[in-house]
C-alpha positions as CSV (number, residue, x, y, z in Angstrom):
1,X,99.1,99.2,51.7
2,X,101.9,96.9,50.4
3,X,101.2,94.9,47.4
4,X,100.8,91.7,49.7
5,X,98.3,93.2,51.5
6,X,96.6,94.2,48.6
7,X,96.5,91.3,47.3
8,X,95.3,89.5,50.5
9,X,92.3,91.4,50.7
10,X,91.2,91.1,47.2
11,X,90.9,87.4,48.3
12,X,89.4,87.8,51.5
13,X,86.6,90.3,49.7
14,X,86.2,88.2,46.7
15,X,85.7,84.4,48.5
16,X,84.3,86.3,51.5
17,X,87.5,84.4,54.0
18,X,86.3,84.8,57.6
19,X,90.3,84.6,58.4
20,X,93.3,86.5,56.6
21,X,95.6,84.2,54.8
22,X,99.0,83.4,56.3
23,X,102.1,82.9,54.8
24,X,105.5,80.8,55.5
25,X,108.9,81.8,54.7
26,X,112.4,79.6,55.1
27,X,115.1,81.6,55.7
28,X,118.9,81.7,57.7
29,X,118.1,83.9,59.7
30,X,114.6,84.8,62.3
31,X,112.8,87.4,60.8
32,X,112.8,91.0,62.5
33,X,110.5,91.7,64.5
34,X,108.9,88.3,64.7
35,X,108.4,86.1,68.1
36,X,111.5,83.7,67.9
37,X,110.7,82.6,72.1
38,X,107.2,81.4,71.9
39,X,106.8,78.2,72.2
40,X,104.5,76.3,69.9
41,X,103.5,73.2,68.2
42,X,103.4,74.0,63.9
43,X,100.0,72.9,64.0
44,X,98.8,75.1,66.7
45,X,100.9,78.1,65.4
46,X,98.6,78.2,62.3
47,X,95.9,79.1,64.5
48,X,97.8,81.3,67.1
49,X,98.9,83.5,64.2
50,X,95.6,84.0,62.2
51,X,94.1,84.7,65.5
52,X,96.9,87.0,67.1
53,X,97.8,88.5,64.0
54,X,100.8,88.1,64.5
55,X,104.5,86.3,63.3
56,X,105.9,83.8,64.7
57,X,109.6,82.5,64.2
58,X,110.3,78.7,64.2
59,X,113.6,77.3,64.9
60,X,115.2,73.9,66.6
61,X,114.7,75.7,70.0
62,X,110.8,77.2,70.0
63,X,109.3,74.2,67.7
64,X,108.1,72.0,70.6
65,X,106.8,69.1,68.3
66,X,109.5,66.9,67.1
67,X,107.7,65.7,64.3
68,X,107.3,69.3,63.3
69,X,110.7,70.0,63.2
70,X,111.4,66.6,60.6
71,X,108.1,67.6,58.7
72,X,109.7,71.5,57.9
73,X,113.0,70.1,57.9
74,X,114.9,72.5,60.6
75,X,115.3,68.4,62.5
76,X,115.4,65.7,60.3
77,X,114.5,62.1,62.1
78,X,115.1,58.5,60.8
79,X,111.8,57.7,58.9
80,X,111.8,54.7,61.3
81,X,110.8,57.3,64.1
82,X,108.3,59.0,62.5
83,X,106.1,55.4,61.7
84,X,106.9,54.7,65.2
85,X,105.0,58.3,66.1
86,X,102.2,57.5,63.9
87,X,101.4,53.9,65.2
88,X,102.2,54.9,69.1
89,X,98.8,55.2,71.5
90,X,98.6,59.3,71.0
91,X,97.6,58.4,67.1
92,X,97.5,55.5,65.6
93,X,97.2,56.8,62.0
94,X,98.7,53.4,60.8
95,X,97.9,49.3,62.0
96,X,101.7,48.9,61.9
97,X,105.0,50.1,61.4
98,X,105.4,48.4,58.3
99,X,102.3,49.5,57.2
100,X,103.5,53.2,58.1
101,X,107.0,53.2,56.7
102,X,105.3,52.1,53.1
103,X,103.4,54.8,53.4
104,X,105.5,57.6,54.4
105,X,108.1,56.6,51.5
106,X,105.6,57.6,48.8
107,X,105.0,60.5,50.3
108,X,107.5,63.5,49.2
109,X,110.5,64.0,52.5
110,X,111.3,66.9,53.9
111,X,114.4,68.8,53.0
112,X,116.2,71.6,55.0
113,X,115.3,74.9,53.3
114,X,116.9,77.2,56.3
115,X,117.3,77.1,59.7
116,X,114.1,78.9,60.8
117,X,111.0,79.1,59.4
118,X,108.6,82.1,59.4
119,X,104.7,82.0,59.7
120,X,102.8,84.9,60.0
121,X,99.8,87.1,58.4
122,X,100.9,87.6,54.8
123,X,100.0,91.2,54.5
124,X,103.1,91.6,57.3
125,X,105.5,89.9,54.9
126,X,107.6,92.9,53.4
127,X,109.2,90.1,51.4
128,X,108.2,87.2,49.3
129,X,106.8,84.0,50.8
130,X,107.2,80.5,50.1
131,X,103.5,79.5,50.7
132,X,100.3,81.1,51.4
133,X,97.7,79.4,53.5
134,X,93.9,80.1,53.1
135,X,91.3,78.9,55.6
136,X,88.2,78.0,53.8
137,X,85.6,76.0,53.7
138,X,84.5,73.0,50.9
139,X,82.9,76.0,47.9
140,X,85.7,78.5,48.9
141,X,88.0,75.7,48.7
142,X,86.6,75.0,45.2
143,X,86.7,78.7,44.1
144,X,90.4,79.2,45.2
145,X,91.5,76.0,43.3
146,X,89.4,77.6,39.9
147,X,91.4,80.3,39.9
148,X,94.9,78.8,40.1
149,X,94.0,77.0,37.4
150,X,92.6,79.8,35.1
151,X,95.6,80.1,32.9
152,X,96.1,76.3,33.1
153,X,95.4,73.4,35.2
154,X,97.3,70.7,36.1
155,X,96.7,67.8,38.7
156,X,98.2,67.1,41.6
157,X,98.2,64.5,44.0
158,X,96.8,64.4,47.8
159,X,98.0,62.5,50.2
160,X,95.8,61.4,52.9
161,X,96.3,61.1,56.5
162,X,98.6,64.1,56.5
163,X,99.6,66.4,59.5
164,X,99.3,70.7,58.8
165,X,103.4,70.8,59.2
166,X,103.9,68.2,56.5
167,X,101.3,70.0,54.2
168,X,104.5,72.6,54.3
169,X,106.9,70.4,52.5
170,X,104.1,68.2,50.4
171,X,103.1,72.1,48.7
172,X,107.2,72.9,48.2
173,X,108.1,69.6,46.9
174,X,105.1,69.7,44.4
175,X,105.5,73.2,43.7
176,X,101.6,73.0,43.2
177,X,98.5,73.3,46.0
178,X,98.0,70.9,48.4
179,X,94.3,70.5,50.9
180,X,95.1,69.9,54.3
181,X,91.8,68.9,55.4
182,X,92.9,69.1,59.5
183,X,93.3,65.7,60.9
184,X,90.8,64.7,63.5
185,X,94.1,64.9,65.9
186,X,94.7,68.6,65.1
187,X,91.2,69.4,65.2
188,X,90.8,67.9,69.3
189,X,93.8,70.7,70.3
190,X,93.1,73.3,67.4
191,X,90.0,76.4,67.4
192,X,89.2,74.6,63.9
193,X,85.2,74.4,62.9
194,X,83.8,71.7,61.8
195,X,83.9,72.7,57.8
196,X,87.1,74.3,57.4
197,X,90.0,73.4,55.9
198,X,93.4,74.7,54.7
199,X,94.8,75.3,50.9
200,X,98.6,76.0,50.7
201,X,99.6,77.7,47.8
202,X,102.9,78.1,46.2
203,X,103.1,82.1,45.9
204,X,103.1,82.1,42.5
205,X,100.1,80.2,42.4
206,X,98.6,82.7,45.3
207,X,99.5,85.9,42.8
208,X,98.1,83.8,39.8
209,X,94.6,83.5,41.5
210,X,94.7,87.4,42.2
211,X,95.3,88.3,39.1
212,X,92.3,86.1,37.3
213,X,89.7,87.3,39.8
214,X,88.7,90.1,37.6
215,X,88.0,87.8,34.6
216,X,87.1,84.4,36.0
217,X,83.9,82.5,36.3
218,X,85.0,81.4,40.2
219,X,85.9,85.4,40.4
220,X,84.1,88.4,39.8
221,X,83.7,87.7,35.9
222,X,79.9,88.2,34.7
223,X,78.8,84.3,33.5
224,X,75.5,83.7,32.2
């Protein structure tokens, strides 16, 4: 098994996952052997792949959610277009544009990384991702989050109101985890139950929680 895959299912086993974690990958190029023609929204992707097992390649001409394409930067729109999104009838995440556009400026922007982006099962990844994804719910959530931060914790900010694609570039810019608790938009299209949500991981962070599950307390570590 390769070491991904290893590691993937010393997660699963140890938090008891019900899915595989995921992984995401910018690159210049579609990955071999990955579906480049499907068709998908980022959001809905996340549970196409952990059910289908299988990877998907995003690029200008398959991502069929323009604010996907700004949030993982392969399209980058005017921020005056995304408030206008979140404050038109299919949201209404904000009472106004003003009221949007302040909000979206504190919030870290998209850059472009590549010009596709790769999402699939991360024990399929023969090289190494940007971010690992890990569908959990609240106590698993907690457990994850303990052991990142066995060596050392630091804090980091959540931003709320968030879609899944721009939980993508709110984990890169922060180089630390990020909860995406699935947006009650996400969840009316999405297979999502009611107590899940999504950690993204910077991969170090990802290989940093395998490592301590032998001697943490939110591991396999003996406490009394």
């Amino acid at each position: 098994m390769p070491k991904f895959g290893r590691e993937a299912k010393k997660i699963v086993q140890t938090l008891g996952l019900k899915w595989k974690p995921i992984a995401g990958k910018f690159s210049n190029r579609p990955s071999e052997g990955a579906d480049a023609d499907r068709k998908l929204r980022i959001c809905e992707a996340f549970d196409f792949v952990r059910r289908k097992n299988v990877i998907v390649t995003f690029s200008r001409k398959n991502c069929t959610c323009s604010g996907g394409l700004h949030f993982i930067g392969l399209k980058l729109l005017p921020m005056e277009a995304i408030a206008s999104v979140l404050t038109g009838k299919g949201h209404r995440v904000y009472e106004s544009l003003d009221v949007a556009l302040a909000s979206l400026q504190k919030q870290p922007q998209p850059v472009n990384r590549g010009g596709y982006f790769v999402l699939g099962p991360l024990e399929k990844f023969e090289v190494e991702p940007d971010l690992v994804f890990l569908f959990v719910n609240p106590a698993q959530a907690d457990r994850i989050l303990g052991l990142v931060s066995f060596t050392g914790a630091d804090p980091f900010m959540y931003y709320p109101a968030v879609s899944l694609c721009s939980t993508i570039t709110n984990a890169l810019a922060k180089g630390k985890p990020e909860i995406n608790f699935i947006s009650a938009f996400e969840r009316r299209n999405g297979k999502w139950s009611p107590n899940e949500l999504i950690v993204a991981l910077p991969f170090k962070d990802f290989e940093a929680a395998a490592k301590s599950i032998p001697y943490s307390g939110f591991g396999q570590a003996i406490t009394p």
